[in-house]
C-alpha positions, -999 to +999 in steps of 0.1 A: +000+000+000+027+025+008+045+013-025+009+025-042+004+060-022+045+067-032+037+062-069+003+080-066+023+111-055+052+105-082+025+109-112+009+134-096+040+152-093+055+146-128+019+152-141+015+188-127+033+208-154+009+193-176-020+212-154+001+239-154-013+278-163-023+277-198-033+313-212-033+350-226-034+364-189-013+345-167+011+364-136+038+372-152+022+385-182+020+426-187-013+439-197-012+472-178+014+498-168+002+519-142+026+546-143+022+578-157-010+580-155-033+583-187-010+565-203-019+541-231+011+519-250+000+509-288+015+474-295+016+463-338+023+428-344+036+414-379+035+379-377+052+368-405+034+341-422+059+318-448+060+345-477+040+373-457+052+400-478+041+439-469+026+459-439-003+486-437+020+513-449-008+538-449-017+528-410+020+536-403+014+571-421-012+578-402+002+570-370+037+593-379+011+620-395-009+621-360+026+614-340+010+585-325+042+561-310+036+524-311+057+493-303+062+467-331+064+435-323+082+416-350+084+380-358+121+371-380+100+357-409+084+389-414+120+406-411+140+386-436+104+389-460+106+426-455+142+439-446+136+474-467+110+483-443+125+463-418+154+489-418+129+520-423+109+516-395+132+504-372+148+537-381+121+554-368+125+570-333+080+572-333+085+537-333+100+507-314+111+475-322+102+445-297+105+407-303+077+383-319+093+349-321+111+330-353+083+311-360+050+328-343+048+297-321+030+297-285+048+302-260+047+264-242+073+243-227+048+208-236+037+215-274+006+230-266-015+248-293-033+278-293-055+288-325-047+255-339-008+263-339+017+239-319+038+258-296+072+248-288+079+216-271+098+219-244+124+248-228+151+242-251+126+251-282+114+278-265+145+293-263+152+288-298+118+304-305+132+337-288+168+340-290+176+338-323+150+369-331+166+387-305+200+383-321+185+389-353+172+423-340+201+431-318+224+433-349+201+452-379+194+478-349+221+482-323+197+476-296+186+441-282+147+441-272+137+437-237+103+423-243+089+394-258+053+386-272+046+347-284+032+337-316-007+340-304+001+357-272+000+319-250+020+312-227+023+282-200+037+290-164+069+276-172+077+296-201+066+324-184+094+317-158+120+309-181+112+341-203+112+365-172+144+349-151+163+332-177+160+351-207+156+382-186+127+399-207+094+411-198+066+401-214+038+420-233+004+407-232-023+428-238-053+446-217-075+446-250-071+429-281-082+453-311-087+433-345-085+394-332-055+391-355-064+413-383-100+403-383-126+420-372-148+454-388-137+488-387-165+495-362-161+467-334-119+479-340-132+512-327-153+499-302-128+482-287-106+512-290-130+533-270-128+508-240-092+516-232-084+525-200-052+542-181-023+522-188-038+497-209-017+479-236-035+476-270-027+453-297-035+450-327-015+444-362-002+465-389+012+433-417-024+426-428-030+460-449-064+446-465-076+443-432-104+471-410-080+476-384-064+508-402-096+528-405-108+517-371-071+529-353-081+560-378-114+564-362-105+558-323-069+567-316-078+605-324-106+606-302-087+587-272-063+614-270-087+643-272-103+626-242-071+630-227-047+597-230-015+599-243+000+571-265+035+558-254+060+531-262+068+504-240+096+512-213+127+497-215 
């Protein structure tokens, strides 16, 4: 019997990563900075699908036009599809340039998916889902981003502790999601807008130019700082 309960505890122990966090939201995980105060941080995702060629140049115009700042979060497919803009943006002091992963995968440490993509397997392809990006970025800029954002924005616990201690980068989830990856109407992009709150993170993406998100940012992002927010990049 003792030979039983001993096992028992052994699978439940080797069996708890498994259980572990699984999620957009998790501790660990920025959504909100609450300092200065009415501040809001506009986050841009390219993903970088296989051959994902282009970006919403006309968002980005409108954003520089309006001197609206926003943090890119840029995934190396996207950069070696696009290294002419690549090299313009990241030029651009309105802008900054964070990490987004080689391969847009979740951020897992047991192959969980998210959105029907597999994340990375274990810690060792986690790592190799981050580092290499951060290299990438590190030498085509000069500066090496401090945070990170996973392919789909999932994380497990685990990764979550190996991003923040061992890789030493914070980690940018989001307080509201604007487009649901490039996919919703110009209207519910505004509506969502319109909900932001002090310190909220926003994200949204600017590599799907056919997309509503442009003329819904258009629409809200005007309006947000007449009611008195002011847009900011993420701190270092």
């Amino acid at each position: 019997m003792k030979k039983v309960i001993t096992y028992f505890f052994i699978l439940l122990f080797n069996l708890i990563p498994a259980f572990a966090g699984w999620g957009e939201h998790l501790p660990g995980v920025t959504r909100n900075i609450p300092e200065p105060e009415n501040a809001l941080y506009l986050t841009l995702d390219a993903c970088g699908n296989i051959g994902g060629k282009g970006y919403d140049k006309k968002l980005i115009q409108f954003l520089r036009d309006n001197e609206i700042p926003a943090t890119l979060f840029v995934n190396s497919r996207w950069i070696d599809a696009n290294p002419d803009a690549f090299a313009e943006l990241a030029a651009d002091t309105l802008f900054k340039i964070e990490n987004h992963g080689v391969n847009h995968k979740p951020a897992s440490t047991r192959g969980r998916s998210a959105y029907e993509i597999k994340g990375t397997e274990s810690v060792e392809r986690l790592i190799d889902e981050i580092v290499p990006n951060t290299e990438k970025i590190t030498k085509l800029t000069g500066r090496a981003p401090t945070w990170y954002r996973s392919g789909t924005a999932y994380y497990d616990s685990e990764a979550v502790e190996v991003i923040l201690t061992r890789l030493n980068m914070k980690i940018a989830g989001f307080a509201i999601t604007l487009d649901a990856g490039a996919s919703l109407p110009a209207a519910q992009v505004y509506e969502y807008a319109m909900m932001a709150r002090s310190g909220d993170i926003l994200l949204a993406h600017f590599n799907q130019p056919r997309s509503d998100t442009r003329e819904g940012l258009k629409k809200a992002l005007p309006e947000l700082k007449k009611r008195g927010y002011v847009f900011m990049l993420l701190p270092d």
